[in-house]
DSSP file (Angstrom, degrees, kcal/mol; ACC not computed):
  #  RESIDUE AA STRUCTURE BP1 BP2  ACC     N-H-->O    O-->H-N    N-H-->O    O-->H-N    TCO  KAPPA ALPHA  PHI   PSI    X-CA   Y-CA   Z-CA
    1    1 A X              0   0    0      0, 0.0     4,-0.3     0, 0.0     5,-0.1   0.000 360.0 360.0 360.0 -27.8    1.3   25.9   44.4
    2    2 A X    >>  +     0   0    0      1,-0.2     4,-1.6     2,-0.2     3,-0.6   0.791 360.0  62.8 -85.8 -14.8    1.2   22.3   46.1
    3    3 A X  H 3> S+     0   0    0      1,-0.3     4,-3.9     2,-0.2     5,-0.4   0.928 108.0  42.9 -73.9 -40.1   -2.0   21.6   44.0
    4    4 A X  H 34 S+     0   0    0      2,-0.2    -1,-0.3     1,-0.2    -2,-0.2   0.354 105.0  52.1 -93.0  12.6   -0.1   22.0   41.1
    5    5 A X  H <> S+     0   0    0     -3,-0.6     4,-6.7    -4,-0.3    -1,-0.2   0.712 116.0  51.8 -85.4 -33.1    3.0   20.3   41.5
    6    6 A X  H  X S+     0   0    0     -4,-1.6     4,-2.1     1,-0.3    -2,-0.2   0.887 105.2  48.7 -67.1 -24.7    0.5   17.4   42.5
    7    7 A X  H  X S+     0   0    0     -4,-3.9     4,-1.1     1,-0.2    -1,-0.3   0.652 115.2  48.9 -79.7   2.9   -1.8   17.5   39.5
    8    8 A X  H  4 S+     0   0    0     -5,-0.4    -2,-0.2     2,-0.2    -1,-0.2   0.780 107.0  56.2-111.1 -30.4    1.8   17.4   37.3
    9    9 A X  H >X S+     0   0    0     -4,-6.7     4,-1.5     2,-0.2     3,-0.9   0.965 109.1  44.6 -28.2 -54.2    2.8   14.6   39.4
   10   10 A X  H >< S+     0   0    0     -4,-2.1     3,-2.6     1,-0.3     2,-0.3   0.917 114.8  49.2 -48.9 -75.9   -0.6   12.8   38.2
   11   11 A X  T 3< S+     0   0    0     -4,-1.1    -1,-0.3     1,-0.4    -2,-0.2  -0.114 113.1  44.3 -78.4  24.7    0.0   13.8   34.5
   12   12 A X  T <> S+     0   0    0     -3,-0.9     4,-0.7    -2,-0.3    -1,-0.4   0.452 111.7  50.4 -86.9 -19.7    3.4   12.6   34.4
   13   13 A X  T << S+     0   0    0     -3,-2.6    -2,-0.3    -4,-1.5    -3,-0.1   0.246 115.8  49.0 -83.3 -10.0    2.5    9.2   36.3
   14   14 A X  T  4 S+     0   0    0     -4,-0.2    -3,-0.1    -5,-0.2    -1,-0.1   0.707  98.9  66.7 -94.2 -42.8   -0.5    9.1   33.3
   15   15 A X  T  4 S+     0   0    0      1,-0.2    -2,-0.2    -5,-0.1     3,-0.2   0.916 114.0  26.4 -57.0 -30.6    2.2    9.7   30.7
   16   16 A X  S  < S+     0   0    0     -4,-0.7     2,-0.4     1,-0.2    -1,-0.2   0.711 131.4  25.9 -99.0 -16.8    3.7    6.1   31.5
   17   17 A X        -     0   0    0      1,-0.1    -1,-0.2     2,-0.0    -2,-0.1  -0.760  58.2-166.7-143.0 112.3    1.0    3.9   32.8
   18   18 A X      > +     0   0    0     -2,-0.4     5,-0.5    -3,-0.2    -1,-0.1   0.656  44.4 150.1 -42.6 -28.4   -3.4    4.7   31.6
   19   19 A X  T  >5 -     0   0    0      3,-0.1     4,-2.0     1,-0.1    -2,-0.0   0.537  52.6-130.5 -53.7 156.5   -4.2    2.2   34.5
   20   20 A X  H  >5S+     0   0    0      1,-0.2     4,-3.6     2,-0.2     5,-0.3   0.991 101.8  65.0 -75.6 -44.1   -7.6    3.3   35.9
   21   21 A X  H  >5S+     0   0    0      2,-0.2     4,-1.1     1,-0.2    -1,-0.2   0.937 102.8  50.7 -45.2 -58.6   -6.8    3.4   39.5
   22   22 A X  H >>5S+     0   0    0      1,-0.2     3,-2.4     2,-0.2     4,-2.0   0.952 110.5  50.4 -36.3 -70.1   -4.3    6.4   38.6
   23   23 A X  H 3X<S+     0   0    0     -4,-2.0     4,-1.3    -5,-0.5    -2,-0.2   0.873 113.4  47.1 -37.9 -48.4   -7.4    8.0   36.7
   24   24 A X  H 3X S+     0   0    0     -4,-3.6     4,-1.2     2,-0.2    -1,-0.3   0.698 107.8  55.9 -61.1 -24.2   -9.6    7.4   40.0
   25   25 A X  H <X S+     0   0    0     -3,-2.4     4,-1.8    -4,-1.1    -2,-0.2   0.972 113.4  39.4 -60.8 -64.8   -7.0    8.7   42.2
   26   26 A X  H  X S+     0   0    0     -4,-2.0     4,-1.1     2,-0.2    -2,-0.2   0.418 111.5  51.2 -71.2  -3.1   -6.9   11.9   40.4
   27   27 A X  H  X S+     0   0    0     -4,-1.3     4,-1.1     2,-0.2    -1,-0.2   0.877 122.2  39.1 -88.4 -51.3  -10.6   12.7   39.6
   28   28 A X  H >< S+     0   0    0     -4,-1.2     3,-0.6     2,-0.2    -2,-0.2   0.822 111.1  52.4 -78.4 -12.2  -11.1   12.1   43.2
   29   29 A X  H >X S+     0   0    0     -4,-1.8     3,-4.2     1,-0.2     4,-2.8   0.976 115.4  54.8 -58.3 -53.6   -7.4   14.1   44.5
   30   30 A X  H 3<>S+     0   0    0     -4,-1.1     5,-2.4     1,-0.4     9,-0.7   0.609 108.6  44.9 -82.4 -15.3   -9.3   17.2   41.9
   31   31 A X  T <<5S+     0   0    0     -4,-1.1    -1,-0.4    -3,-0.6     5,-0.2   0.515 114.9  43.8-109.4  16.4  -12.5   17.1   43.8
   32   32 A X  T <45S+     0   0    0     -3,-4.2    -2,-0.3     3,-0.1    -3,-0.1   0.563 131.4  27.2 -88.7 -22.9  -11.1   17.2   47.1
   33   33 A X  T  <5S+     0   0    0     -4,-2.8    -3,-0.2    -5,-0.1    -2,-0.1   0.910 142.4  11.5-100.3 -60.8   -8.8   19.7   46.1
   34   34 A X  T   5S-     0   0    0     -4,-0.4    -3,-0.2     1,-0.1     3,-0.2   0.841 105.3-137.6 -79.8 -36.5  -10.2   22.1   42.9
   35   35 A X    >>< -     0   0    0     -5,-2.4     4,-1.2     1,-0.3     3,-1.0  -0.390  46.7 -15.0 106.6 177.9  -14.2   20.4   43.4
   36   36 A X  H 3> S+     0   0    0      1,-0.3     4,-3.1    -5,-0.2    -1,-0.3   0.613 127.3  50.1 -44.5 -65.5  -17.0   19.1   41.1
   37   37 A X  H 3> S+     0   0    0      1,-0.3     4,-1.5     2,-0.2    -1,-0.3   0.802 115.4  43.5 -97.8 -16.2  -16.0   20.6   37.6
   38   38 A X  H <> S+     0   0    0     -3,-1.0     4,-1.2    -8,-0.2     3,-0.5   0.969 107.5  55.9 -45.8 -71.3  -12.4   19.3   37.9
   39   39 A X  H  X>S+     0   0    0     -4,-1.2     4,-2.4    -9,-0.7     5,-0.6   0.886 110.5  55.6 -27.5 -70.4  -13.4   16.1   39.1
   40   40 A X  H  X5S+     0   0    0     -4,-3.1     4,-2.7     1,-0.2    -1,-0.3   0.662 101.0  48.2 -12.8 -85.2  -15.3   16.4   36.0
   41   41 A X  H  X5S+     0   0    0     -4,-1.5     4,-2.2    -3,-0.5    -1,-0.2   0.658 110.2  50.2 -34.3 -62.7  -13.0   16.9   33.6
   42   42 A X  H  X5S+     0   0    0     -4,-1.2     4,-0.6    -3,-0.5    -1,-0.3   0.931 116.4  47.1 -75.8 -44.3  -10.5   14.0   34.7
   43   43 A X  H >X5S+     0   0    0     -4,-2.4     4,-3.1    -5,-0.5     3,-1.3   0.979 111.4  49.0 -65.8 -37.2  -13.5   11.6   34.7
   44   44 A X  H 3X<S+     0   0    0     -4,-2.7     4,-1.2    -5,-0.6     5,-0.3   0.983 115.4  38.6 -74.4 -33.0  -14.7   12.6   31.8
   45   45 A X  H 3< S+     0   0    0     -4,-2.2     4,-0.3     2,-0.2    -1,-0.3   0.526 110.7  61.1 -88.4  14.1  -11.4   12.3   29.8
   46   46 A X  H <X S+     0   0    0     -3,-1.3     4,-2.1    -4,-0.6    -1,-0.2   0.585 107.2  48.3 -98.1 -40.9  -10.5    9.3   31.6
   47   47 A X  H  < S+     0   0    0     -4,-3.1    -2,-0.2    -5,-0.2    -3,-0.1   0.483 105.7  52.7-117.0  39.1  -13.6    8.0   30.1
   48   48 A X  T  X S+     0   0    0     -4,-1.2     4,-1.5     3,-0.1    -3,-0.2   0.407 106.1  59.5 -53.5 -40.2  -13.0    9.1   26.7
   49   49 A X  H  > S+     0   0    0     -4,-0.3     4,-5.3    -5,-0.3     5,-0.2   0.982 112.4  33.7 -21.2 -75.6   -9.7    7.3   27.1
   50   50 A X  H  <>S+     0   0    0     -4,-2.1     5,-2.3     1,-0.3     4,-0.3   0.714 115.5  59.5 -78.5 -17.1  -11.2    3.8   27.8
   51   51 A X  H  45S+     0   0    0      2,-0.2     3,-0.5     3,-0.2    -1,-0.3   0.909 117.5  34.9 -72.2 -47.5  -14.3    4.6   25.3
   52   52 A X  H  <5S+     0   0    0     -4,-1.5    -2,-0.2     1,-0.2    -1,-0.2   0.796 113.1  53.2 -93.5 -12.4  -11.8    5.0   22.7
   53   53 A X  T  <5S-     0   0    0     -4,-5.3    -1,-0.2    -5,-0.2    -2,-0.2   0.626 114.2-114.1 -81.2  -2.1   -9.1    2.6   23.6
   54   54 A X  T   5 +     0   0    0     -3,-0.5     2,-1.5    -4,-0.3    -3,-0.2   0.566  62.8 156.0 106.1  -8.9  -12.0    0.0   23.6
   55   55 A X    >>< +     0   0    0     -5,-2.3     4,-1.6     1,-0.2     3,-1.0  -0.479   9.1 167.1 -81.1  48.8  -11.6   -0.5   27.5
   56   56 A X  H 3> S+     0   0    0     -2,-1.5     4,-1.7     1,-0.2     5,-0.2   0.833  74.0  40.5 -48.0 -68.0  -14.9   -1.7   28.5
   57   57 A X  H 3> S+     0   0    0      1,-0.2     4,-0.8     2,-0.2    -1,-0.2   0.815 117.3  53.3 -57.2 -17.0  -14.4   -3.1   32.0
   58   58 A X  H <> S+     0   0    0     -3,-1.0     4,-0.7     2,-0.2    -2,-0.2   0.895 109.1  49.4 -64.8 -37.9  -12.0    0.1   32.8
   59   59 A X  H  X S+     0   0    0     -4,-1.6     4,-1.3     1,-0.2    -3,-0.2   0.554 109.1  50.1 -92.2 -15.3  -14.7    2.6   31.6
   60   60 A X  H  X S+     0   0    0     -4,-1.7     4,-1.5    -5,-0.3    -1,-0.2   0.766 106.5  56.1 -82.2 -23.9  -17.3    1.0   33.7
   61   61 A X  H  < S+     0   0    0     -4,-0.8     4,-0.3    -5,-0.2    -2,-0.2   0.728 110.7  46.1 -61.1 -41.4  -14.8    1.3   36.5
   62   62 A X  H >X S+     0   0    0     -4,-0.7     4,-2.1     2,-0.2     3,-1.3   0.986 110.2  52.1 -69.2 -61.7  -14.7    5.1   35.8
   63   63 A X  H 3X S+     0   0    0     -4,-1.3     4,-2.4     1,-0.3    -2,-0.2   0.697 108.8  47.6 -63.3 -35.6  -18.3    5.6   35.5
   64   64 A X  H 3X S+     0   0    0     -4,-1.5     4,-0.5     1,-0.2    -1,-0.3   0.671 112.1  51.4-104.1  14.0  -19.2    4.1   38.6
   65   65 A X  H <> S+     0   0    0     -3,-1.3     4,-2.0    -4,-0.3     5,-0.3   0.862 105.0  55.3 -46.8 -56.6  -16.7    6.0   40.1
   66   66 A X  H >X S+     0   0    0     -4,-2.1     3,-2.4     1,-0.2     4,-1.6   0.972 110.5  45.9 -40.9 -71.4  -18.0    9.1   38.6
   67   67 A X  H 3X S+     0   0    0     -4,-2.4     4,-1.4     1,-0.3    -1,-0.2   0.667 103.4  65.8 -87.3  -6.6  -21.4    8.5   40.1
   68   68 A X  H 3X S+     0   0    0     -4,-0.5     4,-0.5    -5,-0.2    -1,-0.3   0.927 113.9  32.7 -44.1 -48.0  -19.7    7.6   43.7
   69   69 A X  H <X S+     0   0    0     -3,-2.4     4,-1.4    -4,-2.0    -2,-0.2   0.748 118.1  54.0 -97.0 -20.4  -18.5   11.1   44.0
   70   70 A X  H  X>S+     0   0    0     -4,-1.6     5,-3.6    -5,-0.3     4,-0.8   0.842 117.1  36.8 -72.5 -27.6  -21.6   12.6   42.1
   71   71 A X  H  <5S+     0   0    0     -4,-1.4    -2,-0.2    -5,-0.3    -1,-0.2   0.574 117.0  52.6-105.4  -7.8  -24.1   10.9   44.5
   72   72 A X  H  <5S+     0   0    0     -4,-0.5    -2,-0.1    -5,-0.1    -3,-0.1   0.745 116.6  44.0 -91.8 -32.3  -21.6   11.4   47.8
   73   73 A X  H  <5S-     0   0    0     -4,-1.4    -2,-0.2    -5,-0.2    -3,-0.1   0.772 109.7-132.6 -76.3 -17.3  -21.6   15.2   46.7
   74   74 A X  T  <5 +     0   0    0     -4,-0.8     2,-0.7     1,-0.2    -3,-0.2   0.686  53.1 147.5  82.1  35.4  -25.3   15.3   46.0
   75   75 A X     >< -     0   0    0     -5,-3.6     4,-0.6     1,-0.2    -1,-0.2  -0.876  32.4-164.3-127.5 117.1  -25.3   17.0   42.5
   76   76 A X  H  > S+     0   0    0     -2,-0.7     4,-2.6     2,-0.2     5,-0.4   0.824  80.4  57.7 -79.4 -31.2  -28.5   15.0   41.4
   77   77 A X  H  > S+     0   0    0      1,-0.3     4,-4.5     2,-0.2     5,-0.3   0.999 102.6  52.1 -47.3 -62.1  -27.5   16.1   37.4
   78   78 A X  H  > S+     0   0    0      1,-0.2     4,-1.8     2,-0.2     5,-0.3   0.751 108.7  45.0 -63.7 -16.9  -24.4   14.7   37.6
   79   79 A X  H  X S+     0   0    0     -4,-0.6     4,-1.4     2,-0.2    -1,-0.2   0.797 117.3  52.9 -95.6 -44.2  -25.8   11.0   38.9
   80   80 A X  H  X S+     0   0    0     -4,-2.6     4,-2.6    -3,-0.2     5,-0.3   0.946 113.6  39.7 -29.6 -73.8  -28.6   11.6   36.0
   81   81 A X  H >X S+     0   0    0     -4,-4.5     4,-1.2    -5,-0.4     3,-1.2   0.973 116.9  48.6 -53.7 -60.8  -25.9   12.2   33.4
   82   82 A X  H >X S+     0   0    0     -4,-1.8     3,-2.7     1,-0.3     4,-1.9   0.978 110.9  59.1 -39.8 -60.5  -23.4    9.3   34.7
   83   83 A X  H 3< S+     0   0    0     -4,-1.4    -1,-0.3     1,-0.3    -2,-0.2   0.896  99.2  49.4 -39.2 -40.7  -26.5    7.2   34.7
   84   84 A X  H << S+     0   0    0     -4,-2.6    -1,-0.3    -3,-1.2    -2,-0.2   0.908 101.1  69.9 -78.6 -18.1  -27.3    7.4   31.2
   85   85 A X  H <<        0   0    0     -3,-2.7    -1,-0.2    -4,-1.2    -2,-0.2   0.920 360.0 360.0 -49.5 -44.0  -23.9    6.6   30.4
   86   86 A X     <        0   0    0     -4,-1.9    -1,-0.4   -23,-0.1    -2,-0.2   0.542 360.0 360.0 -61.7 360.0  -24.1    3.2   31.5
C-alpha cells in the first residue's frame, strides 16, 4: 500500500514539473522498491519523453542513468541495450 501511494506521489509531482531529476528519482525509488522491469518502464518512458520533446541533454541524463542501475544490478542485456542507445 505505501508503494503505491508513493508511485502516485511521483505521477502527480510528473503531472506539474518533466524535470529529469524527478524521472531519476522514480526509476531508481521502482527498482529499490518493485526491481529491474519497473525501473524499466519509468526509464524507458522517461526516455521517450525527452526523445520526443527534443530534450537531448535530459535524455542523455536518463540513459546514463539507465546504465548506472543496469551495470550496479549486473543485468549485462540491459547495459548492452542502454548502450546502443547512446
Amino acid at each position: 500500500e505505501n508503494d503505491v501511494r508513493v508511485r502516485a506521489l511521483y505521477r502527480r509531482l510528473l503531472e506539474r514539473t518533466k524535470h529529469v531529476k524527478v524521472w531519476l528519482s522514480l526509476a531508481r525509488w521502482e527498482h529499490e522498491a518493485s526491481g529491474a522491469a519497473a525501473s524499466r518502464k519509468a526509464f524507458s518512458e522517461a526516455h521517450d519523453y525527452f526523445k520526443t520533446e527534443g530534450q537531448k541533454l535530459e535524455r542523455l541524463a536518463v540513459l546514463e542513468g539507465w546504465l548506472q542501475v543496469a551495470r550496479e544490478s549486473g543485468d549485462d542485456d540491459t547495459v548492452a541495450e542502454v548502450s546502443a542507445l547512446m
